[in-house]
C-alpha positions as a printed Julia matrix, in Angstrom:
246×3 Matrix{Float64}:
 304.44  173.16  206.53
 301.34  171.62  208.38
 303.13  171.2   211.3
 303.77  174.78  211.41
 299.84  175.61  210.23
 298.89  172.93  213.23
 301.11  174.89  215.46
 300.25  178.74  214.55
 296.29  177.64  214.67
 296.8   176.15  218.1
 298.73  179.23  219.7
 295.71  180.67  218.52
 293.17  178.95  220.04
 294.79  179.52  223.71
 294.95  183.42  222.7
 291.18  183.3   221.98
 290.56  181.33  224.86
 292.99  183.78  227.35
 291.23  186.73  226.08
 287.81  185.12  227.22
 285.99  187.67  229.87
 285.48  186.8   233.41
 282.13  186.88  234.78
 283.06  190.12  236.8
 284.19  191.48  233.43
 281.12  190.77  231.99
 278.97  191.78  234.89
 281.09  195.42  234.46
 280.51  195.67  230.56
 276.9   195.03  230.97
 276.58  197.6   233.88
 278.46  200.22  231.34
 276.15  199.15  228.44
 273.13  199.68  230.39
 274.22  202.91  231.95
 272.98  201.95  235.2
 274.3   202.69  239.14
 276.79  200.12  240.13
 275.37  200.63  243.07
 271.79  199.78  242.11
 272.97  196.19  241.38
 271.53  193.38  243.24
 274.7   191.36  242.92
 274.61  188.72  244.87
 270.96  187.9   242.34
 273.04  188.76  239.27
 273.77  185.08  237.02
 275.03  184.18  233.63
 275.37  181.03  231.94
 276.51  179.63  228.6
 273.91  179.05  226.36
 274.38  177.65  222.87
 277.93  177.38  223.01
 278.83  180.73  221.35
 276.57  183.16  223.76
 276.04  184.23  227.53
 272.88  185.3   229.03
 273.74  187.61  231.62
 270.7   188.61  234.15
 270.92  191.91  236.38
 268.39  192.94  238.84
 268.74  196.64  239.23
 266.77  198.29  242.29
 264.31  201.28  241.59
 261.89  202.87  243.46
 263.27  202.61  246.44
 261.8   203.46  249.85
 262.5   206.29  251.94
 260.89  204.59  254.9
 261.76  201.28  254.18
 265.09  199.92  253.44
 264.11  196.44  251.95
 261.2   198.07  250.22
 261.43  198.67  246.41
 261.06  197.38  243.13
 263.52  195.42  240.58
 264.25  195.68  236.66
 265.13  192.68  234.7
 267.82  193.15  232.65
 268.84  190.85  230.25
 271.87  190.47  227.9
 273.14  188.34  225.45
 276.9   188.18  225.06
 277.89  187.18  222.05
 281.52  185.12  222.21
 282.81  185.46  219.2
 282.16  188.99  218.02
 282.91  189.96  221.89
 279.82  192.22  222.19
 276.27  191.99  223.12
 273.7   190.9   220.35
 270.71  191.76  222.09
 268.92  193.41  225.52
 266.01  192.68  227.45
 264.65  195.25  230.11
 261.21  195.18  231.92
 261.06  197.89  234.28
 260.01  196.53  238.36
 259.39  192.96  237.01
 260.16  192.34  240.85
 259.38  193.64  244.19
 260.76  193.46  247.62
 258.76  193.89  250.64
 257.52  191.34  253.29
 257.76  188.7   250.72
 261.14  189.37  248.67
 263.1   188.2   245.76
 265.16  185.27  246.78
 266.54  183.76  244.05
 267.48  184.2   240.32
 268.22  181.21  237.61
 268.72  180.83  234.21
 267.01  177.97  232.71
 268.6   176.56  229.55
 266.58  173.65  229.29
 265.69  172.19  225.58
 262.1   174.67  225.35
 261.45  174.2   221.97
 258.53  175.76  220.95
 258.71  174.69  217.41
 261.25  173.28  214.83
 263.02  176.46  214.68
 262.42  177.86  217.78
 264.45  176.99  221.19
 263.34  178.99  224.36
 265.44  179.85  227.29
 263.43  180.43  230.9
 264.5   182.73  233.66
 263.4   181.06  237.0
 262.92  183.89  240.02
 261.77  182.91  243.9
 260.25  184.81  246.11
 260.2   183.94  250.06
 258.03  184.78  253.09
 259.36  185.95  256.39
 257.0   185.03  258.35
 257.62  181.44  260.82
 254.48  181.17  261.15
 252.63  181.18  257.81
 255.96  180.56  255.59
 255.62  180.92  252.11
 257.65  180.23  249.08
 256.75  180.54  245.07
 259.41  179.7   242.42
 257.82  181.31  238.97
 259.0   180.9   235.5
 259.52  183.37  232.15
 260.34  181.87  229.02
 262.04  183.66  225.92
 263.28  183.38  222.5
 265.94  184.86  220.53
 265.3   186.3   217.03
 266.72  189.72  214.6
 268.98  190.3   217.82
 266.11  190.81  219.6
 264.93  189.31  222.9
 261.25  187.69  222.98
 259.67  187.03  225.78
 256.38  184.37  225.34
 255.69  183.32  228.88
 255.48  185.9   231.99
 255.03  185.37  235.84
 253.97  181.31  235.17
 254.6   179.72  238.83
 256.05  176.51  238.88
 256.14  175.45  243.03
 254.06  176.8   245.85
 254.34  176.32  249.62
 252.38  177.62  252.42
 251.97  177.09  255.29
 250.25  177.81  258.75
 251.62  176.9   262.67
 252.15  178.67  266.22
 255.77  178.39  265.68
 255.96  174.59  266.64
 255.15  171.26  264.01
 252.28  170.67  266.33
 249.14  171.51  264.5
 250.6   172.79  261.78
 249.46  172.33  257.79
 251.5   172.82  254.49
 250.44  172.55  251.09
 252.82  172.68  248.24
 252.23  172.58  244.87
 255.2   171.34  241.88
 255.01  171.92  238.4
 256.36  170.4   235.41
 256.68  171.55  231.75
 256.59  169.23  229.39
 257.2   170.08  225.41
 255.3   168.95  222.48
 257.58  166.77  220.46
 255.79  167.32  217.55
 257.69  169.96  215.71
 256.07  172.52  213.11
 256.26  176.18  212.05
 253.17  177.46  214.73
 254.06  177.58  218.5
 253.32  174.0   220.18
 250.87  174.12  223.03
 252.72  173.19  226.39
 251.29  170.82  228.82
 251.61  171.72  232.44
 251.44  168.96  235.4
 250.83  169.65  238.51
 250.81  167.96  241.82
 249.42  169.18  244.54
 249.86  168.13  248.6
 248.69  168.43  251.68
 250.03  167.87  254.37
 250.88  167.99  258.16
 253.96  166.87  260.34
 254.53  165.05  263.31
 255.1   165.91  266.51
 259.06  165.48  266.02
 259.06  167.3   262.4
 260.73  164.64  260.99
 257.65  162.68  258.85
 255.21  164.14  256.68
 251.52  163.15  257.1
 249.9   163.64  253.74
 246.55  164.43  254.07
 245.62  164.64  250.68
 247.62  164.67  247.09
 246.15  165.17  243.6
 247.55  165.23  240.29
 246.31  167.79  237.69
 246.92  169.03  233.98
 246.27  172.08  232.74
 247.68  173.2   229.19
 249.52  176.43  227.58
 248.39  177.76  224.18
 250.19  181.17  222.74
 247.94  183.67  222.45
 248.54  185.47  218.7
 246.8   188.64  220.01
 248.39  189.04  223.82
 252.06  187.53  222.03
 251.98  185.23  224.99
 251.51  181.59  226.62
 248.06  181.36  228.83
 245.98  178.67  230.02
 243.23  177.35  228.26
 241.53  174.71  230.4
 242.06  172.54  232.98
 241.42  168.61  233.72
C-alpha cells in the first residue's frame, strides 16, 4: 500500500513538473493578460526569474510613443507580473506608463534583482535593475539605476524609483590620449535590525577618477573617495529618499 501511495505521488510530481510553462509561454500569457501589441514588445529586454520558490517575476518593456521621425526614439512601459506556480495564474501586475526612454542615450539592459532586501521583519523587497548607454565615442556614458518593490494583498509596491547605482563618463578625441573617466559604484547595504517600520538603507559610494595611458591598458587614478549617504522611507511620498550625506 505505501509503495503504491510512494509511486502514484511521484508520477505526480513529474506531471506537475511537465506541465511547468516555458519562458516563451509565459512571455505569451503575459502579453494576452496585458492586452498589449506583440509587436510593441522589446523582447530581447524582456526577463523573468524565480523568486521565492513558488512565483516568477516576469518584466516586459512595451514601446509607446513612438516617433514618426525617429525610429529609435520613444518611450517604454514597465510591466510587471507575478506568476504564481502553483495556482498557474498571475497574482499581481505592475505597470508605470514610459518609465523608460530611448533616444541618444537608450535602454540597454533589464535585470531582476532578487537579492535578500528586507526592509523589515516581514517585509522582503525585490529590485528591478535597468541601464542606459551613450552612443557617443567620445564622451561615453553609462548609468545602471535601481527600483525596489514589495509584494502585499496581490498587489505590487514599489518603495524605491530611478535610485542609480554606477555612473561612467567620460571625455576623449577618440584616442586614450588625454582622455578622463569618472565612475561612480554603489552599494546597498540592509539594516539587520529587524522591526515592524521600514529600516533606513545605507548607501556607499565610491567614486574615481581617472585617466589611461597611452596604450589603454592601465588606469591612472587621479583621485578616489569613498562616501555614505543614507535612505529613509518617506510616509508621505510612499517612497525611499536621501536624507543626508557624509
Amino acid at each position: 500500500m505505501k509503495k503504491s501511495i510512494f509511486i502514484t505521488l511521484f508520477l505526480f510530481s513529474l506531471l506537475s513538473f511537465g506541465q511547468e510553462l516555458t519562458n516563451k509561454e509565459l512571455i505569451e500569457k503575459s502579453i494576452e493578460f496585458l492586452r498589449v501589441n506583440e509587436k510593441d514588445l522589446l523582447i530581447e529586454k524582456a526577463t523573468l526569474k524565480t523568486y521565492q520558490k513558488d512565483k516568477i517575476i516576469i518584466v516586459l518593456p512595451i514601446i509607446t510613443n513612438r516617433d514618426n521621425e525617429c525610429y529609435y526614439c520613444y518611450h517604454i512601459d514597465n510591466n510587471i507580473l507575478i506568476w504564481n506556480k502553483r495556482s498557474k495564474s498571475f497574482e499581481a501586475n505592475y505597470t508605470k506608463k514610459s518609465e523608460w526612454t530611448s533616444d541618444a542615450v537608450y535602454l540597454s539592459s533589464l535585470k531582476i534583482d532578487t537579492a535578500p532586501y528586507y526592509l523589515n521583519k516581514n517585509i522582503r523587497a525585490f529590485g528591478l535593475r535597468y541601464s542606459y548607454s551613450g552612443s557617443s565615442r567620445v564622451n561615453p556614458y553609462d548609468s545602471e539605476i535601481i527600483n525596489l518593490y514589495y509584494i502585499k494583498d496581490n498587489k505590487i509596491i514599489e518603495v524605491l524609483n530611478n535610485f542609480e547605482l554606477e555612473n561612467m563618463t567620460g571625455e576623449n578625441n577618440g584616442t586614450c590620449e588625454n582622455a578622463s573617466f569618472k565612475t561612480s559604484k554603489s552599494i546597498l547595504i540592509m539594516n539587520d535590525k529587524l522591526n515592524n517600520e521600514l529600516n533606513d538603507i545605507t548607501v556607499k559610494t565610491k567614486v574615481k577618477n581617472y585617466s589611461l595611458d597611452s596604450e589603454c591598458d592601465k588606469e591612472i587614478v587621479k583621485s578616489e573617495r569613498t562616501k555614505s549617504e543614507t535612505l529613509i522611507f518617506d510616509k508621505k511620498e510612499k517612497k525611499y529618499v536621501l536624507q543626508h550625506r557624509i
